[in-house]
Backbone atoms as SQL, in Angstrom:
CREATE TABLE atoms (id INTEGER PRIMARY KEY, chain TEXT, resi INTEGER, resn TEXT, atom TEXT, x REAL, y REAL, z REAL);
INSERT INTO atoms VALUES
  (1, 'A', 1, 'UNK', 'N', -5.830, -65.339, -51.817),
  (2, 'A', 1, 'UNK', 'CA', -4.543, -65.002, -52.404),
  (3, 'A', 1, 'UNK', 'C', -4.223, -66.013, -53.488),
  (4, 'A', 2, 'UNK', 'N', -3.968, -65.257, -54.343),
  (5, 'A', 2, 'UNK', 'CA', -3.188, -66.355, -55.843),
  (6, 'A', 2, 'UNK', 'C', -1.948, -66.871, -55.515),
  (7, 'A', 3, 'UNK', 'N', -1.789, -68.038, -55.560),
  (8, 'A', 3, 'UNK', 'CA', -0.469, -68.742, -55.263),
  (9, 'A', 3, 'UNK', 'C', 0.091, -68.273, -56.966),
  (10, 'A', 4, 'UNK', 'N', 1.870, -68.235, -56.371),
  (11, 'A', 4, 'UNK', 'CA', 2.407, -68.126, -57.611),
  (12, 'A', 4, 'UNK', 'C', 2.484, -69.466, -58.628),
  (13, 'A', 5, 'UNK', 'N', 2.079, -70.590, -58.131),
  (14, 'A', 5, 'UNK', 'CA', 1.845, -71.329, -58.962),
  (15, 'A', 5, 'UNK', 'C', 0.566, -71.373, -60.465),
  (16, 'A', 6, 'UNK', 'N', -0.814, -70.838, -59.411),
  (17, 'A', 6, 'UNK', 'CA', -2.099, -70.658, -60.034),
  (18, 'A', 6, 'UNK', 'C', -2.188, -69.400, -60.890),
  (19, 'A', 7, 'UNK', 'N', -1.369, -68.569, -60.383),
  (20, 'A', 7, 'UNK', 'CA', -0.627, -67.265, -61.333),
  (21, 'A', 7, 'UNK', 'C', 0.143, -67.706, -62.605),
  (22, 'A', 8, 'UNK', 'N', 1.002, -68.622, -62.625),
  (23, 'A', 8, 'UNK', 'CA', 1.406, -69.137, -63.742),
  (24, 'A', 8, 'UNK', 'C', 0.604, -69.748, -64.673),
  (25, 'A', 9, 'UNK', 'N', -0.289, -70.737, -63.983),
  (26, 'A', 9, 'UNK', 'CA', -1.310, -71.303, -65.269),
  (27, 'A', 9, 'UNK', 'C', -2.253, -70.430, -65.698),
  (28, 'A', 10, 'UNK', 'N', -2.399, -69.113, -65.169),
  (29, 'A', 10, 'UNK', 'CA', -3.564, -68.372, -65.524),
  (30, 'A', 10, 'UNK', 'C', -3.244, -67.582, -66.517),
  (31, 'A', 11, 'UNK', 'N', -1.791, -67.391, -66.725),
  (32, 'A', 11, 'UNK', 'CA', -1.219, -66.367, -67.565),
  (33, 'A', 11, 'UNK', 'C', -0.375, -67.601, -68.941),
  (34, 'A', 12, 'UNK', 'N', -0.520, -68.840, -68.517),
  (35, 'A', 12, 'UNK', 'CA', 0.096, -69.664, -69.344),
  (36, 'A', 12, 'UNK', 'C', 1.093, -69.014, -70.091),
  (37, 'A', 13, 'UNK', 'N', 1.230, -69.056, -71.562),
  (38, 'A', 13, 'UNK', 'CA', 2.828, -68.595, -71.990),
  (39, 'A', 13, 'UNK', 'C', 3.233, -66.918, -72.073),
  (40, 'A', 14, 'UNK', 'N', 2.687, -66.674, -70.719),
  (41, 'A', 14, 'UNK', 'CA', 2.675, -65.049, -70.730),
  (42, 'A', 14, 'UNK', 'C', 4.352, -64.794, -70.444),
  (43, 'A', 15, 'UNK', 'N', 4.740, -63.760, -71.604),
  (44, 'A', 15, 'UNK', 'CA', 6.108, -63.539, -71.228),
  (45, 'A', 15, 'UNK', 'C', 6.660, -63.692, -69.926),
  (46, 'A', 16, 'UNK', 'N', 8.026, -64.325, -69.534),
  (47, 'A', 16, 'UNK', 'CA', 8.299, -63.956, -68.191),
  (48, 'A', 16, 'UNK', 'C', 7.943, -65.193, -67.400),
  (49, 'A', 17, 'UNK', 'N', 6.847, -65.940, -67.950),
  (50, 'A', 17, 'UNK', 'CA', 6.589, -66.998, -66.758),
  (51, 'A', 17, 'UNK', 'C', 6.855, -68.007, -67.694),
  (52, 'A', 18, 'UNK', 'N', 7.572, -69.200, -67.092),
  (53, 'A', 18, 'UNK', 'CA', 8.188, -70.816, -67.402),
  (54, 'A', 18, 'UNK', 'C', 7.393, -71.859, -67.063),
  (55, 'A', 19, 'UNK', 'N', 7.762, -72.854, -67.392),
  (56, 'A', 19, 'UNK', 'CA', 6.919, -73.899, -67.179),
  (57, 'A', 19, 'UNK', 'C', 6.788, -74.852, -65.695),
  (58, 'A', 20, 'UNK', 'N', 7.957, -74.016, -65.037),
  (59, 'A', 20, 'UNK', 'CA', 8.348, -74.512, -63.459),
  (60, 'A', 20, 'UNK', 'C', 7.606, -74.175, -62.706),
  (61, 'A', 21, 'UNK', 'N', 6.667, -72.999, -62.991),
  (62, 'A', 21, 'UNK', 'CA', 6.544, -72.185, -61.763),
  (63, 'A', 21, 'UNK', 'C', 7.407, -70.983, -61.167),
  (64, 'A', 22, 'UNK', 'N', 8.337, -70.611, -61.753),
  (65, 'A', 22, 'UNK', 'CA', 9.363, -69.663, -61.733),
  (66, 'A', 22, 'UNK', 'C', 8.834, -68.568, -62.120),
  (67, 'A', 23, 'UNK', 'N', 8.564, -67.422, -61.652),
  (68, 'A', 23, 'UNK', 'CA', 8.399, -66.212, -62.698),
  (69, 'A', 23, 'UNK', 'C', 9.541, -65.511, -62.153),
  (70, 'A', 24, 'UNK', 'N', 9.721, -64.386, -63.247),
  (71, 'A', 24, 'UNK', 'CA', 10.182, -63.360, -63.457),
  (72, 'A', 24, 'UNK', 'C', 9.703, -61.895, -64.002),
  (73, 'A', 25, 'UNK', 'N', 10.067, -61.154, -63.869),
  (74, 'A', 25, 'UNK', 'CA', 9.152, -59.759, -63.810),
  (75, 'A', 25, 'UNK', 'C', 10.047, -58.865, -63.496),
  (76, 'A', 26, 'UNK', 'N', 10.544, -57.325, -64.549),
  (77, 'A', 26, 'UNK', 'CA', 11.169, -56.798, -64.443),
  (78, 'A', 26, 'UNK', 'C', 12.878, -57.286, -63.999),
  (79, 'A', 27, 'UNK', 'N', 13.760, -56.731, -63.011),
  (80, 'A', 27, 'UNK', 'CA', 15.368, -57.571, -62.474),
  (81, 'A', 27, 'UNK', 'C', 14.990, -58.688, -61.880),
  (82, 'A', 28, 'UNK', 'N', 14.014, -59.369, -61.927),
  (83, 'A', 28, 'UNK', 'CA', 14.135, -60.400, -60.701),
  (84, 'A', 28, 'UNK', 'C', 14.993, -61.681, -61.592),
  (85, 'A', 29, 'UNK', 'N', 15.278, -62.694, -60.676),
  (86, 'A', 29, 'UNK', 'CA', 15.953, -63.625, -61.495),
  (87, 'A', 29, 'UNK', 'C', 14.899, -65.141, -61.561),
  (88, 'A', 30, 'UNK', 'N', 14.430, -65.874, -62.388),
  (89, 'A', 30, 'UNK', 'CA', 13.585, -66.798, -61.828),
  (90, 'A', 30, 'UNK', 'C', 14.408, -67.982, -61.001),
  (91, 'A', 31, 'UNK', 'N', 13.224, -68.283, -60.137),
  (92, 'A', 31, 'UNK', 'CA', 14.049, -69.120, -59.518),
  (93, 'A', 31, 'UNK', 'C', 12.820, -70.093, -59.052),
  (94, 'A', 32, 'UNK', 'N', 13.175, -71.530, -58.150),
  (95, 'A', 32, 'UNK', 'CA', 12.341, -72.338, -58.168),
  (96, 'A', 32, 'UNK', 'C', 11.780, -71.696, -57.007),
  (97, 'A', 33, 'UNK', 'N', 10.371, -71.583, -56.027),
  (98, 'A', 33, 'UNK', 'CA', 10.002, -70.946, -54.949),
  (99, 'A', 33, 'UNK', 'C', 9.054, -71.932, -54.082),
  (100, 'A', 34, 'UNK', 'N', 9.616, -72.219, -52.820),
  (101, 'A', 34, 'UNK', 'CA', 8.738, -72.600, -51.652),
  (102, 'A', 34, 'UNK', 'C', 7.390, -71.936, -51.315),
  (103, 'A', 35, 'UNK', 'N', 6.708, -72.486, -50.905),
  (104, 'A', 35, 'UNK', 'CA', 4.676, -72.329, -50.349),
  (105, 'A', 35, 'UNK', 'C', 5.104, -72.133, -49.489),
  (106, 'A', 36, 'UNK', 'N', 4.150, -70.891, -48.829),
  (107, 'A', 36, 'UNK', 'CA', 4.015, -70.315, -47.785),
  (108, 'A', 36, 'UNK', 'C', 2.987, -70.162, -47.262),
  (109, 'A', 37, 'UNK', 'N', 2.427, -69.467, -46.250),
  (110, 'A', 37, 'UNK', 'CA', 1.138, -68.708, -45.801),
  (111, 'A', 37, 'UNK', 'C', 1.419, -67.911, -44.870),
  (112, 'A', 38, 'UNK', 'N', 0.581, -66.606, -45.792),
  (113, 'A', 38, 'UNK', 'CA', 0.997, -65.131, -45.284),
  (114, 'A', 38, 'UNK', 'C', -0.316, -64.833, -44.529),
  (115, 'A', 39, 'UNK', 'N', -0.907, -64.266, -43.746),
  (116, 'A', 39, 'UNK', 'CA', -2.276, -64.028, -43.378),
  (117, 'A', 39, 'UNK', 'C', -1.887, -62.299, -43.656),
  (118, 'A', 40, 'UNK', 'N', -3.169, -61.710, -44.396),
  (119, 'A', 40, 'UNK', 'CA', -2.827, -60.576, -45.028),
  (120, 'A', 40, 'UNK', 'C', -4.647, -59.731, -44.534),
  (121, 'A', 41, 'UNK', 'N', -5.175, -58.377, -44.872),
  (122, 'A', 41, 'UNK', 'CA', -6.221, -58.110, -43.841),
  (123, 'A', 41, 'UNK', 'C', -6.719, -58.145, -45.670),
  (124, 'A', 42, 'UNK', 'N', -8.365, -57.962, -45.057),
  (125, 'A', 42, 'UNK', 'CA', -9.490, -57.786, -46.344),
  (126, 'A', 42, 'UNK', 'C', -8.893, -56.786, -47.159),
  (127, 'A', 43, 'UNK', 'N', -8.208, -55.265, -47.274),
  (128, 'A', 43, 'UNK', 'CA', -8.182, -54.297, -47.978),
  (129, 'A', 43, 'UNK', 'C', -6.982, -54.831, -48.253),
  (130, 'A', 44, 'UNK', 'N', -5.657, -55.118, -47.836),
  (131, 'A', 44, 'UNK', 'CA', -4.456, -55.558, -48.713),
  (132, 'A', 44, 'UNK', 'C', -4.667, -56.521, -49.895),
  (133, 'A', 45, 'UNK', 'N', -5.497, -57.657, -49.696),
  (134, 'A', 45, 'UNK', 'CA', -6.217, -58.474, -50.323),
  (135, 'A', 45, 'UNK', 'C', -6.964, -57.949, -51.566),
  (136, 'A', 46, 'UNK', 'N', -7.915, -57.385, -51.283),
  (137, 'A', 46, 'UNK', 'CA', -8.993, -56.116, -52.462),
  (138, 'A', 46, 'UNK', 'C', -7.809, -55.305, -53.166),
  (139, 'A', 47, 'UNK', 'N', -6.919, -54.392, -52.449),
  (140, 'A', 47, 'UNK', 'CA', -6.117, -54.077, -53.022),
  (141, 'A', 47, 'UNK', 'C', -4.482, -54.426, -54.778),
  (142, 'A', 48, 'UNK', 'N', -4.383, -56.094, -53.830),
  (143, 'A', 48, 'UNK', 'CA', -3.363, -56.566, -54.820),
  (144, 'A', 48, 'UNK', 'C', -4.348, -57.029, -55.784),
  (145, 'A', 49, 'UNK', 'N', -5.172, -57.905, -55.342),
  (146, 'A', 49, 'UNK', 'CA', -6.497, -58.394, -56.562),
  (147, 'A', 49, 'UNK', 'C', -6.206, -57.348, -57.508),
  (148, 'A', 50, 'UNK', 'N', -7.321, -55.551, -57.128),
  (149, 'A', 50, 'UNK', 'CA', -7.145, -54.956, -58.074),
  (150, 'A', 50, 'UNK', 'C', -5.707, -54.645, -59.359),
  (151, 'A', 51, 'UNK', 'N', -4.868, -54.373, -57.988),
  (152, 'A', 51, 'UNK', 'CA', -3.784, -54.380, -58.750),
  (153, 'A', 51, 'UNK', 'C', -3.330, -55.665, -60.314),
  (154, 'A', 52, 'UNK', 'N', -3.721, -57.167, -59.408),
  (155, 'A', 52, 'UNK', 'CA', -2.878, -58.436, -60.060),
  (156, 'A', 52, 'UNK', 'C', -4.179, -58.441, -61.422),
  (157, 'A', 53, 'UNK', 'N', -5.615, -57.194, -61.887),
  (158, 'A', 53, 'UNK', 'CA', -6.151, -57.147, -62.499),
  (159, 'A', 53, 'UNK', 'C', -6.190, -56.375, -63.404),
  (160, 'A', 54, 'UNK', 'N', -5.448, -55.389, -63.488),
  (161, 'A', 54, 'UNK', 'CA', -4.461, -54.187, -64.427),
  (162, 'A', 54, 'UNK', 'C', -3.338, -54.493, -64.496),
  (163, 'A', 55, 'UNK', 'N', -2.725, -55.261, -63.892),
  (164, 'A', 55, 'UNK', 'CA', -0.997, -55.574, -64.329),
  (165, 'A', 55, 'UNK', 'C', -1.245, -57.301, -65.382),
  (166, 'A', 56, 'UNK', 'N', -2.038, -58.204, -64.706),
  (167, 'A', 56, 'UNK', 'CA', -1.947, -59.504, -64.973),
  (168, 'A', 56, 'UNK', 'C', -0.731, -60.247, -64.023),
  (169, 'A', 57, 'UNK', 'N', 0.368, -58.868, -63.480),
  (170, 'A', 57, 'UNK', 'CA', 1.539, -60.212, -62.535),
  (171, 'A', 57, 'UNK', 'C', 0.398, -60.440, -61.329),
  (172, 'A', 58, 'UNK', 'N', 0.855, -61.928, -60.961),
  (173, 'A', 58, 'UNK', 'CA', 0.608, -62.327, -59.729),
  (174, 'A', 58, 'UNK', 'C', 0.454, -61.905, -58.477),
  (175, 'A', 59, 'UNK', 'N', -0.211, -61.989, -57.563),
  (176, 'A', 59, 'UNK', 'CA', -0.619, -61.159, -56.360),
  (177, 'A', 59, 'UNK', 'C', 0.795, -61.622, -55.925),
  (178, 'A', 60, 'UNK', 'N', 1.485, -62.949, -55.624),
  (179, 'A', 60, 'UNK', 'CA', 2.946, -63.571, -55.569),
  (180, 'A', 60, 'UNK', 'C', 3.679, -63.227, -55.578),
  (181, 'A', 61, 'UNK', 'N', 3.744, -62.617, -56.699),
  (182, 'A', 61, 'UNK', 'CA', 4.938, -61.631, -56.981),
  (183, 'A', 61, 'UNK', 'C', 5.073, -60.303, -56.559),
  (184, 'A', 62, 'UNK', 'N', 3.846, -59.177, -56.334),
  (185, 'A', 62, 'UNK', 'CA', 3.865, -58.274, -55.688),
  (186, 'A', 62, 'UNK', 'C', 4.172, -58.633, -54.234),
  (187, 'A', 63, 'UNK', 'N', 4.172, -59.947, -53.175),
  (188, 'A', 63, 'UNK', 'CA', 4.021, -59.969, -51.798),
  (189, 'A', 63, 'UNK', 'C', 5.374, -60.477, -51.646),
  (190, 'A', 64, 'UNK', 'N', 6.509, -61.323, -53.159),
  (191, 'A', 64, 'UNK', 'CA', 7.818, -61.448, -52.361),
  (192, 'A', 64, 'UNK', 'C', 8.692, -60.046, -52.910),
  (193, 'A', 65, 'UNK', 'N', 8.136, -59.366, -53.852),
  (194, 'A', 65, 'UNK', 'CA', 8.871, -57.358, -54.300),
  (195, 'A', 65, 'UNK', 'C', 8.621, -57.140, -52.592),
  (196, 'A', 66, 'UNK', 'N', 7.634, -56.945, -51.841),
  (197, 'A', 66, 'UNK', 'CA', 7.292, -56.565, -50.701),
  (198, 'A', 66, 'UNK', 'C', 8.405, -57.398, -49.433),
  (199, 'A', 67, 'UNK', 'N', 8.369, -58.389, -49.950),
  (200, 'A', 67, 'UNK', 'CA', 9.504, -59.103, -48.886),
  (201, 'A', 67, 'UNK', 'C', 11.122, -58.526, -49.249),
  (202, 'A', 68, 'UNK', 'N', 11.083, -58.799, -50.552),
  (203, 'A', 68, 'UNK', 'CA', 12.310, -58.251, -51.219),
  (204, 'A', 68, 'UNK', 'C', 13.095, -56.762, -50.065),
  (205, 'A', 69, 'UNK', 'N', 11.727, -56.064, -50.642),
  (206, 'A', 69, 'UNK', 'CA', 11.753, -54.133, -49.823),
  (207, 'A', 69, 'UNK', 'C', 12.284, -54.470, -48.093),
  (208, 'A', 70, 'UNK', 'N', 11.606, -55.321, -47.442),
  (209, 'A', 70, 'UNK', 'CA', 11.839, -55.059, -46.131),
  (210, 'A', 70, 'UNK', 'C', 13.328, -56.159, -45.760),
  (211, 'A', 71, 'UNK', 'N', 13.647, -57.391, -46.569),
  (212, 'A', 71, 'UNK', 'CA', 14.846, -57.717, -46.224),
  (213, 'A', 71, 'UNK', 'C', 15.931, -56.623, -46.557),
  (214, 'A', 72, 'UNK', 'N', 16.020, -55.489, -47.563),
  (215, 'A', 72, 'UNK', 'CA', 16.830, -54.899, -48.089),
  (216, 'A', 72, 'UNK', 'C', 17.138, -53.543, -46.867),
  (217, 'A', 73, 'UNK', 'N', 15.641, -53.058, -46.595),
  (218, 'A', 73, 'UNK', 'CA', 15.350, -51.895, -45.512),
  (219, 'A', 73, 'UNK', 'C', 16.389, -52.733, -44.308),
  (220, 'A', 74, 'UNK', 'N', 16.314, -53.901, -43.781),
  (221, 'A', 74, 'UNK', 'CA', 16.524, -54.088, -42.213),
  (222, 'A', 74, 'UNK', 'C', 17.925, -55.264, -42.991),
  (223, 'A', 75, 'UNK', 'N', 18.445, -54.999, -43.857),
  (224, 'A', 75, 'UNK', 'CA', 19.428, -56.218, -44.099),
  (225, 'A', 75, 'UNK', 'C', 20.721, -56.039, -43.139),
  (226, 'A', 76, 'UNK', 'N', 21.013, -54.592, -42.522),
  (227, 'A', 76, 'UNK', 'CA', 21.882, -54.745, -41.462),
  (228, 'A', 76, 'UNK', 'C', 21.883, -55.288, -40.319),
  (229, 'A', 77, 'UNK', 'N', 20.350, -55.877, -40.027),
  (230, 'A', 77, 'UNK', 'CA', 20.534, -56.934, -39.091),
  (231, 'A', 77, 'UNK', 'C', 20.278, -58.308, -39.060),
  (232, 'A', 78, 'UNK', 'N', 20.722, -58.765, -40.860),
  (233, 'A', 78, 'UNK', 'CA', 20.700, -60.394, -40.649),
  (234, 'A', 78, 'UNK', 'C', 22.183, -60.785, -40.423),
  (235, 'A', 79, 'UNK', 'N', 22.485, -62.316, -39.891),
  (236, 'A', 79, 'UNK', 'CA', 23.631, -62.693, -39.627),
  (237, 'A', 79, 'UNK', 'C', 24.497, -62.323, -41.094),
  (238, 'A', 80, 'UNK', 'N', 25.737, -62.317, -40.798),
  (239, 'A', 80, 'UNK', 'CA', 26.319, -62.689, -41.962),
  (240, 'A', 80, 'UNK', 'C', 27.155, -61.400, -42.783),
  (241, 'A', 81, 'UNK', 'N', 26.271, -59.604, -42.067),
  (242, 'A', 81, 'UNK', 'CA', 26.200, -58.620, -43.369),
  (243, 'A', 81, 'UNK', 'C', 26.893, -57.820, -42.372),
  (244, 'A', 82, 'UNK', 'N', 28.304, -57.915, -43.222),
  (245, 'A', 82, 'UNK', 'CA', 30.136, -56.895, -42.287),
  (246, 'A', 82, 'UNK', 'C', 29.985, -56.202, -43.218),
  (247, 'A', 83, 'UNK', 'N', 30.197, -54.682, -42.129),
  (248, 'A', 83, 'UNK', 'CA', 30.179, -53.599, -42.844),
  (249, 'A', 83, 'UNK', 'C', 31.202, -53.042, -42.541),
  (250, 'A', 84, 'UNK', 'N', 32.348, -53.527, -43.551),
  (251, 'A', 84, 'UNK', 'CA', 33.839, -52.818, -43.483),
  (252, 'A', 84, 'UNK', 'C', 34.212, -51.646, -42.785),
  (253, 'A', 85, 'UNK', 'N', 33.659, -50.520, -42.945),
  (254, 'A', 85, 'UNK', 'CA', 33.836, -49.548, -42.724),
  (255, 'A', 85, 'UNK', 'C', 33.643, -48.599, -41.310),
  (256, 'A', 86, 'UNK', 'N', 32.394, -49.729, -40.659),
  (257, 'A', 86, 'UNK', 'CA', 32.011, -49.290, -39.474),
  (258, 'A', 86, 'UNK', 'C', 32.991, -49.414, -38.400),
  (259, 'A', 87, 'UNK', 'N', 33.041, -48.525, -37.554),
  (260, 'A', 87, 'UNK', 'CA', 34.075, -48.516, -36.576),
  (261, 'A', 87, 'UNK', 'C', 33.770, -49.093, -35.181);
């Protein structure tokens, strides 16, 4: 997996990416981003590759759009999210 860091130097002053390590891509907003480790199977892997090889964005950036999707899907059950209306 391409760290979004090694994604940045590979694309150097490719629109969208800064000198922080921040990207941005399409609405996202840049921002500074914590290292992780995701364990992901051989074909998701083969898969974003191909993908991060016709787009040029970062495998990184497709896996936090993917985090993005499922905090948004299940966001009614993090602390914090009142839903006025419910009775």
């Amino acid at each position: 997996m391409t760290s979004s860091i090694q994604g940045c130097k590979q694309l150097g002053s490719h629109e969208g990416v800064d000198q922080i390590h921040s990207v941005t891509y399409g609405n996202s907003v840049a921002r500074k981003k914590i290292s992780t480790t995701v364990y992901i199977t051989p074909e998701q892997d083969a898969a974003l590759k191909q993908l991060h090889a016709r787009t040029r964005v970062p495998v990184a950036e497709y896996i936090r759009q993917g985090i993005d999707m499922v905090l948004d899907k299940y966001k009614d059950h993090l602390p914090g999210q009142v839903d006025l209306f419910r009775e």
